[in-house]
ZASELUM-573157 format. One record per residue (C-alpha): residue number from 0; residue in three letters; x, y, z. Coordinates in steps of 0.05 Angstrom, whole numbers, plus 5000, padded with zeros to 4 digits. Example, Ala and Ser with C-alpha at 12.3 -4.5 7.8 and 13.67 -1.06 7.14 Angstrom:
<site i="0" aa="ala" xx="5246" yy="4910" zz="5156"/>
<site i="1" aa="ser" xx="5273" yy="4979" zz="5143"/>
//
This chain:
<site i="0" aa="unk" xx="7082" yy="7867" zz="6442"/>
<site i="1" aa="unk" xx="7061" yy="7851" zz="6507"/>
<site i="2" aa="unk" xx="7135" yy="7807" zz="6521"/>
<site i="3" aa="unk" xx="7164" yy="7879" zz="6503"/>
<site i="4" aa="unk" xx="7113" yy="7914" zz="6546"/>
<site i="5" aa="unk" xx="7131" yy="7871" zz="6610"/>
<site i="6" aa="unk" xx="7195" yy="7882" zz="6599"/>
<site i="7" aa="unk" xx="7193" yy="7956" zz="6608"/>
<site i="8" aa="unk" xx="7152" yy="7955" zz="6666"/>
<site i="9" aa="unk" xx="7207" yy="7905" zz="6701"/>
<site i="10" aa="unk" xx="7256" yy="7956" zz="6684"/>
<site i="11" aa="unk" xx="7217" yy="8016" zz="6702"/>
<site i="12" aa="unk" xx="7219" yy="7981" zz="6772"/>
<site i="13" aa="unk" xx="7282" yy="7960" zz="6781"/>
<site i="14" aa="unk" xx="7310" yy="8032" zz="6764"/>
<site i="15" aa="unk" xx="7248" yy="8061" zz="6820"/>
<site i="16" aa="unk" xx="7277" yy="8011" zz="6870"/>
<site i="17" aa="unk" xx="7350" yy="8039" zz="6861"/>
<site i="18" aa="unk" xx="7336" yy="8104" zz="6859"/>
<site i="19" aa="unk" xx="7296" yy="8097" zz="6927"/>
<site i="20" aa="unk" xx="7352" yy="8070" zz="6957"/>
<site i="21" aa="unk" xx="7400" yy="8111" zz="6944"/>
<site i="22" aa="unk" xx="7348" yy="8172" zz="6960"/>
<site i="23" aa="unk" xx="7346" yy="8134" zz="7041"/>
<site i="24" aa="unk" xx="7426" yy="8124" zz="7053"/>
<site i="25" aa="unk" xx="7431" yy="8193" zz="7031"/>
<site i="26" aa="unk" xx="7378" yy="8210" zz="7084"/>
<site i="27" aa="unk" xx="7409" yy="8178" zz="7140"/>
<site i="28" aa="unk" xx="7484" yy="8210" zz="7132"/>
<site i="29" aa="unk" xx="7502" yy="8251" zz="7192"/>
<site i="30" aa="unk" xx="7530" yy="8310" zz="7194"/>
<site i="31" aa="unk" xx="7596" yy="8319" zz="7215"/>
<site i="32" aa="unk" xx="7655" yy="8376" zz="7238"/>
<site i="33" aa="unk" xx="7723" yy="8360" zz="7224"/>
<site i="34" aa="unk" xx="7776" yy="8409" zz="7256"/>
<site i="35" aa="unk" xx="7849" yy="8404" zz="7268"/>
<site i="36" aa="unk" xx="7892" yy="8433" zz="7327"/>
<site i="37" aa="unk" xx="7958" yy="8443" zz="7345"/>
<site i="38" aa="unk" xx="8002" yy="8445" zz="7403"/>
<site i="39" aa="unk" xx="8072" yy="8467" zz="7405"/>
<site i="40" aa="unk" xx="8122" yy="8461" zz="7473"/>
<site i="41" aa="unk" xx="8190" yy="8490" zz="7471"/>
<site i="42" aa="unk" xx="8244" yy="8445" zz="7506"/>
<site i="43" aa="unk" xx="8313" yy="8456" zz="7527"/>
<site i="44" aa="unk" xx="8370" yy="8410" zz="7503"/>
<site i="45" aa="unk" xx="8399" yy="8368" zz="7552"/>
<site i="46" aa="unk" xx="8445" yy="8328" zz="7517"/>
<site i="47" aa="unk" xx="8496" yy="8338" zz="7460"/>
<site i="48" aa="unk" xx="8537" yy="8298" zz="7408"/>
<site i="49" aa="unk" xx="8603" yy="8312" zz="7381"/>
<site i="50" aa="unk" xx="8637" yy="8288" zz="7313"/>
<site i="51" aa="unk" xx="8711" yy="8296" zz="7326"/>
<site i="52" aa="unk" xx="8751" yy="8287" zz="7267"/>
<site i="53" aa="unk" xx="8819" yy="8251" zz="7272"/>
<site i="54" aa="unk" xx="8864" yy="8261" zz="7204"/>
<site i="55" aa="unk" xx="8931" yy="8232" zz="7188"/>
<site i="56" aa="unk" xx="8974" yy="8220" zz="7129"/>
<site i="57" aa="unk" xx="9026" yy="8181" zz="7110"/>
<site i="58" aa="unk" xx="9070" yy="8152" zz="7045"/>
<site i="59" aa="unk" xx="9065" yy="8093" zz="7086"/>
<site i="60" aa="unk" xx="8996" yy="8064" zz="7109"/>
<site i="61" aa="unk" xx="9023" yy="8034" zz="7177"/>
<site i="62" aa="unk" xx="9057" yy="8097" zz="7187"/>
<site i="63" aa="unk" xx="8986" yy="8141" zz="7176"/>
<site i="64" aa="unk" xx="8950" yy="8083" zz="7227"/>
<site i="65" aa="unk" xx="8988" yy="8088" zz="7278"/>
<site i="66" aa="unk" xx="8997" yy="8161" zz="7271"/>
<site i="67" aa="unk" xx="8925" yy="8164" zz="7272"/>
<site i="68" aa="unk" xx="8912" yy="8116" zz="7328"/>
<site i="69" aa="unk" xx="8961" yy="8150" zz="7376"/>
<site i="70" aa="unk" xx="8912" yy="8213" zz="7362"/>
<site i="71" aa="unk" xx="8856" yy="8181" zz="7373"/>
<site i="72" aa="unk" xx="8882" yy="8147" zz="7444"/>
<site i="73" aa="unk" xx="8905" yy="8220" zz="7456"/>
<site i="74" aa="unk" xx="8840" yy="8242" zz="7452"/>
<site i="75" aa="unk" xx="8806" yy="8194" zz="7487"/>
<site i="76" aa="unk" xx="8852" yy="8198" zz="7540"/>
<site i="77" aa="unk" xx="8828" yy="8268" zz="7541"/>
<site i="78" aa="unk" xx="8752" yy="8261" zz="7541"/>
<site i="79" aa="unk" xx="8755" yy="8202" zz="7598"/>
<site i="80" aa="unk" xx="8794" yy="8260" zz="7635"/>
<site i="81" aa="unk" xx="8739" yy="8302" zz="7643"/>
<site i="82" aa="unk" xx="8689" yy="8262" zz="7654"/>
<site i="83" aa="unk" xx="8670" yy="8228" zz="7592"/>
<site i="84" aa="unk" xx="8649" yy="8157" zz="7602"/>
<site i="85" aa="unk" xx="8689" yy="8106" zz="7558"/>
<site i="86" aa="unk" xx="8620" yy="8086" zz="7538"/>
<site i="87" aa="unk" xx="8597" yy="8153" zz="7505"/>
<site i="88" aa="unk" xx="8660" yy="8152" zz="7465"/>
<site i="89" aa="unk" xx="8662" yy="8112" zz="7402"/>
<site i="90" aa="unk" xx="8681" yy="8113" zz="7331"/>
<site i="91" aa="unk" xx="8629" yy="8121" zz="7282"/>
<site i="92" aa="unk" xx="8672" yy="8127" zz="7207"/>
<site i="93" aa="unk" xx="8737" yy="8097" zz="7201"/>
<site i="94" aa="unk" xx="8771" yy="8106" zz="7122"/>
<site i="95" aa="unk" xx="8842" yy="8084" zz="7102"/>
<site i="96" aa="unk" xx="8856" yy="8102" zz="7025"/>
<site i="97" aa="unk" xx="8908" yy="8120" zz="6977"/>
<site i="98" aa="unk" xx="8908" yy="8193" zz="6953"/>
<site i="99" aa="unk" xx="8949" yy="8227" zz="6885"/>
<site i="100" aa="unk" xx="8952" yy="8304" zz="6906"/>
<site i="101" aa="unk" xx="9001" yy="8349" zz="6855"/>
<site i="102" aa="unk" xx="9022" yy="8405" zz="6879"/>
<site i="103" aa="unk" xx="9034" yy="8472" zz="6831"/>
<site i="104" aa="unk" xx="9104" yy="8447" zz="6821"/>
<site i="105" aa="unk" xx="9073" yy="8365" zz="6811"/>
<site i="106" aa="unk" xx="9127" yy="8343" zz="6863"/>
<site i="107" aa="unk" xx="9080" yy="8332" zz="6913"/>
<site i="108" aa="unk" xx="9033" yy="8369" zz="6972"/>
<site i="109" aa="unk" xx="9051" yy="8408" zz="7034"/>
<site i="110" aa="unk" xx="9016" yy="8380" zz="7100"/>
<site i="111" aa="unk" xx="9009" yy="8432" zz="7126"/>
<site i="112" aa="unk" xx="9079" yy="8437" zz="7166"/>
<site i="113" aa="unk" xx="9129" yy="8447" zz="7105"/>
<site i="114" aa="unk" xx="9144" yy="8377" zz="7093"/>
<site i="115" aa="unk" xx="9125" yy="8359" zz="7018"/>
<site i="116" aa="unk" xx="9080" yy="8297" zz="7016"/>
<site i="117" aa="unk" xx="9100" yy="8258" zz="6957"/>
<site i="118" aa="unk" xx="9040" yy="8251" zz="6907"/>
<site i="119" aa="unk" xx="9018" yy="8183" zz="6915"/>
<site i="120" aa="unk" xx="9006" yy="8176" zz="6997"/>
<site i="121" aa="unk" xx="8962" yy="8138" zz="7046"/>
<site i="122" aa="unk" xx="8906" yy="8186" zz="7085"/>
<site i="123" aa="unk" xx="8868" yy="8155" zz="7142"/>
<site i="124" aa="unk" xx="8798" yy="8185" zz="7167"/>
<site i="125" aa="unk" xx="8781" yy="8171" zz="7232"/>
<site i="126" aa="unk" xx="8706" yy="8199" zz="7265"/>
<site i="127" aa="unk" xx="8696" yy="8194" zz="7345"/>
<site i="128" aa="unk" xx="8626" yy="8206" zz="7360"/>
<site i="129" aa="unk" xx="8622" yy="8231" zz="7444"/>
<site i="130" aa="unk" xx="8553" yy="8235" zz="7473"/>
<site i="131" aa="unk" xx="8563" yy="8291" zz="7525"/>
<site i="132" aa="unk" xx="8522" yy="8290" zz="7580"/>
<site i="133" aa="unk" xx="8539" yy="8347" zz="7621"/>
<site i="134" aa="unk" xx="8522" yy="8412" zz="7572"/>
<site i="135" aa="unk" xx="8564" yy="8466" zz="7622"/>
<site i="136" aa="unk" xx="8635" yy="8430" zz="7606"/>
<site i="137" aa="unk" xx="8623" yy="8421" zz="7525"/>
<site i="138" aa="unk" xx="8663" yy="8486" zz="7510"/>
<site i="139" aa="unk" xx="8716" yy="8462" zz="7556"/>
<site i="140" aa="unk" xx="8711" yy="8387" zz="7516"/>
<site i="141" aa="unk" xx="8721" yy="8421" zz="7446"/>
<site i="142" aa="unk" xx="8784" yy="8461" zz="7466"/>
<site i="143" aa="unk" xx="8820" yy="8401" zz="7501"/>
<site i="144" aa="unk" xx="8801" yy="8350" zz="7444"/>
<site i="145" aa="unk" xx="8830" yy="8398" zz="7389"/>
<site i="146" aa="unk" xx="8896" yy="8405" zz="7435"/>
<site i="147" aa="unk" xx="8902" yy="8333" zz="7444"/>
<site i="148" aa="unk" xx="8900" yy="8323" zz="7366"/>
<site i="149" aa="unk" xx="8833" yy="8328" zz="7336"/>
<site i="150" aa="unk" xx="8839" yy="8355" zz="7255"/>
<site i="151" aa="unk" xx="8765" yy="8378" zz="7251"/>
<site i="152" aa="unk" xx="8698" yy="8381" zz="7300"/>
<site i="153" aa="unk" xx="8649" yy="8354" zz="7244"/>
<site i="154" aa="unk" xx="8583" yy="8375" zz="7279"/>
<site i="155" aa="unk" xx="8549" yy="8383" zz="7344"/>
<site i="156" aa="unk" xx="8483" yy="8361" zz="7351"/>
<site i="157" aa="unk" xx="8442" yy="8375" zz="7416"/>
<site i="158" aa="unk" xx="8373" yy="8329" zz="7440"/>
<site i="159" aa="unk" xx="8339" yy="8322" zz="7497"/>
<site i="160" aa="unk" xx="8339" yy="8245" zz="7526"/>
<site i="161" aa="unk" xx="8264" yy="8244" zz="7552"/>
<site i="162" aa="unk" xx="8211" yy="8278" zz="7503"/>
<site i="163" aa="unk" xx="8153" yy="8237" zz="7540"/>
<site i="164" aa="unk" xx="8122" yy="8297" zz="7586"/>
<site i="165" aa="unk" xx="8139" yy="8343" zz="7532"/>
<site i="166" aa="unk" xx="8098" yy="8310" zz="7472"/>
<site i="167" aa="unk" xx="8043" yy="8292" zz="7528"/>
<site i="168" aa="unk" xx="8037" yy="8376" zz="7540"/>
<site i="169" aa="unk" xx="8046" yy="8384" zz="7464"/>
<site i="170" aa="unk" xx="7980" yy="8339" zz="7449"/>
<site i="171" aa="unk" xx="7930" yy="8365" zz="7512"/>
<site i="172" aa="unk" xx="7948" yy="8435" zz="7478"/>
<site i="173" aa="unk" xx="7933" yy="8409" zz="7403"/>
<site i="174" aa="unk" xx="7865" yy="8375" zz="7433"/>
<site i="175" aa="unk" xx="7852" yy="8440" zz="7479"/>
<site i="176" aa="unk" xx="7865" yy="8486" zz="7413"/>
<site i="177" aa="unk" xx="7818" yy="8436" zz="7368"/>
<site i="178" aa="unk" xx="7755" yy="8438" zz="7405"/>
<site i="179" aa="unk" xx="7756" yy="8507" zz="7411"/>
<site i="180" aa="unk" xx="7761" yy="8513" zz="7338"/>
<site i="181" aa="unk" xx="7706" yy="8468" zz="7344"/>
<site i="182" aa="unk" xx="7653" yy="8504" zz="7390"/>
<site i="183" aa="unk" xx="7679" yy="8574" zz="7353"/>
<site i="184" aa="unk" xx="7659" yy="8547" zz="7281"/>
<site i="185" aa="unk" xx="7598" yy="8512" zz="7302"/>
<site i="186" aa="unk" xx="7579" yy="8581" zz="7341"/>
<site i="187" aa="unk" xx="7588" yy="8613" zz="7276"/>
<site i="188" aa="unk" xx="7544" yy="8570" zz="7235"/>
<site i="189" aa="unk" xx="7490" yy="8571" zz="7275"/>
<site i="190" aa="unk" xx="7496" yy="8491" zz="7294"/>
<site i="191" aa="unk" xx="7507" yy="8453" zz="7355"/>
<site i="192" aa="unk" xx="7567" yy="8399" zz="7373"/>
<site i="193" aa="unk" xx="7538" yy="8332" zz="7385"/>
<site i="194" aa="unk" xx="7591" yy="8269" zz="7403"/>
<site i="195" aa="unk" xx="7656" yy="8259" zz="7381"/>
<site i="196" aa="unk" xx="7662" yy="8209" zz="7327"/>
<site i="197" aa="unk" xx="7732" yy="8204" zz="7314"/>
<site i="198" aa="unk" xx="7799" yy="8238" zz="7342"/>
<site i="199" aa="unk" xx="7863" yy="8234" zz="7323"/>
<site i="200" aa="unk" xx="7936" yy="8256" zz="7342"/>
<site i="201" aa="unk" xx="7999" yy="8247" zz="7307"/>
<site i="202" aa="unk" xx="8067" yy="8288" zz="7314"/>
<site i="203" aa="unk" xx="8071" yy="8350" zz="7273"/>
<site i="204" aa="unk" xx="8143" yy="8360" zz="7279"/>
<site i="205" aa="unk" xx="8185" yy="8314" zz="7342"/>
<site i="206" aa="unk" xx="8254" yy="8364" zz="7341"/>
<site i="207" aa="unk" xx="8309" yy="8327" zz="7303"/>
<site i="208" aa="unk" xx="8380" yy="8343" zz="7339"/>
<site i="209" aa="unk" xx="8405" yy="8416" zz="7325"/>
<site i="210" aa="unk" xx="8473" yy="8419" zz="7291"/>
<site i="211" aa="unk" xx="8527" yy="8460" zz="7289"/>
<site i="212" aa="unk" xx="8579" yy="8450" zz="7238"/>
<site i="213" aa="unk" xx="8646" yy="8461" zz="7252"/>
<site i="214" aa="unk" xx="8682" yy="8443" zz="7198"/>
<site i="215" aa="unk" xx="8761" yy="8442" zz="7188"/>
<site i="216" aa="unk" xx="8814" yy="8465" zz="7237"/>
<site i="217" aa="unk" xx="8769" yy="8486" zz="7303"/>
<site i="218" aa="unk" xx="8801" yy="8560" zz="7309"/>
<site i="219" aa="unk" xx="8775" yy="8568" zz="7381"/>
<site i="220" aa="unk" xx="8832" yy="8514" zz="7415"/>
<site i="221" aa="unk" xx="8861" yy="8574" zz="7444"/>
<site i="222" aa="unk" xx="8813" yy="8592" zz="7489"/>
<site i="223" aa="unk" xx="8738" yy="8564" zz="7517"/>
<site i="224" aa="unk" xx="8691" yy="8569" zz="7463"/>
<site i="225" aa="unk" xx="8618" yy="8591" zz="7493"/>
<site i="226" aa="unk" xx="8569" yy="8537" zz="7457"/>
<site i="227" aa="unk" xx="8494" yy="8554" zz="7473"/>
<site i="228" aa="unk" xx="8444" yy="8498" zz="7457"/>
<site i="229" aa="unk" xx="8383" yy="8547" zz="7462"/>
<site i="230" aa="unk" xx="8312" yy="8509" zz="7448"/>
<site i="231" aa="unk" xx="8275" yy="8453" zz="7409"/>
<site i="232" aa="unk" xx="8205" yy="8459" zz="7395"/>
<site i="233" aa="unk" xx="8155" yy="8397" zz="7397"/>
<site i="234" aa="unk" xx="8094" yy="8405" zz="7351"/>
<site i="235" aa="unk" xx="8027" yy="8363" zz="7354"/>
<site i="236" aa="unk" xx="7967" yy="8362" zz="7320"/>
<site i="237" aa="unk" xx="7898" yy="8336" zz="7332"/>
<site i="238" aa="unk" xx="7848" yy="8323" zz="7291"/>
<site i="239" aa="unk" xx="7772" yy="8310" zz="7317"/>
<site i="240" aa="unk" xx="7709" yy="8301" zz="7283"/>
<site i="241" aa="unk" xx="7638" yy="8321" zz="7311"/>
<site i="242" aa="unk" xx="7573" yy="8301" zz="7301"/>
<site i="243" aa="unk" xx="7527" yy="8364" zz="7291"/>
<site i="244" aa="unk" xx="7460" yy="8354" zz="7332"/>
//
């Protein structure tokens, strides 16, 4: 009896000590404020990139390269012309692959300028990626390409080279915007702001490049298409956490 009687009275103190401990930490937890800003800057584009598409076909697979190289040297030709440096000019997809088109009559398919293709031919897909730096000649680049031989303008894309000062405005904003969430709240609740224990800033949304598609024939070779790159937006966001005095 008295074995069993110690044995509750350990126990009895071991479950006291735990619970007193617990009863402190809880005691010494501060209390915090955790708000989240954001800043947003609006940029303007001041650089673009161009998919040009270069298409030929052929029964013949030397036939449809060299068809499509000639094209592509056209255009190149073309770009370095006005200003396009040879190293802003590349080609980012090239494809050569056998095709089986039936026409309604299953002779063959048309290209386009009345000649039947016969039904098993050659097609070769050729993409020329140009980085154009100078935003006031792109309508003037998109005409001349599509007269020198380009099938197709894939997409244009517009970025701006240097976000640095941009995301630096971005995140003073986001800070500015979360301690005044901050001192508004704690206003509100009847508390006071003490030090900031943690902050944080990350990127709520770093513009990816606008694109345009243009897929197929471009219909504006005729004349100077107007192209306006209008404005990217650069989010951030900050979060901060205060100790309440």
């Amino acid at each position: 009896m008295k074995k069993i009687t110690a044995f509750l009275f350990s126990f009895l103190i071991v479950v006291g000590l735990t619970a007193c401990n617990f009863s402190i930490n809880s005691n010494d937890t501060q209390g915090s404020l955790s708000v989240e800003g954001t800043g947003m800057v609006k940029i303007t584009p001041d650089i673009a990139y161009i998919n040009i598409g270069v298409q030929s076909k052929s029964e013949n697979v030397k036939t449809a390269l060299d068809k499509n190289n000639a094209l592509a040297a056209a255009i190149s030709s073309t770009l370095e012309a006005l200003g396009i440096a040879k190293g802003d000019i590349q080609t980012s997809s090239f494809n050569v692959y056998p095709m089986q088109d039936y026409g309604p009559t299953g002779m063959g398919y048309d290209d386009g300028t009345g000649i039947m293709m016969p039904s098993t031919y050659y097609q070769v897909d050729n993409i020329i990626l140009v980085t154009v730096h100078d935003l006031t000649k792109l309508g003037e680049i998109l005409d001349n390409t599509v007269q020198a031989g380009a099938n197709s303008i894939n997409s244009i894309s517009f970025d701006v080279q240097n976000k640095d000062e941009a995301l630096k405005e971005a995140r003073d904003k986001a800070i500015a915007n979360a301690r005044e969430l901050a001192e508004a709240t704690a206003a509100s609740a009847g508390v006071k702001l003490g030090d900031i224990i943690n902050i944080s800033t990350y990127s709520a949304g770093i513009p990816t490049p606008y694109y345009e598609g243009k897929g197929g024939v471009y219909a504006g070779a005729a004349s100077e298409v107007p192209i306006s790159a209008g404005q990217l937006s650069i989010s951030m966001s900050a979060n901060i956490i205060y100790e309440l005095k």
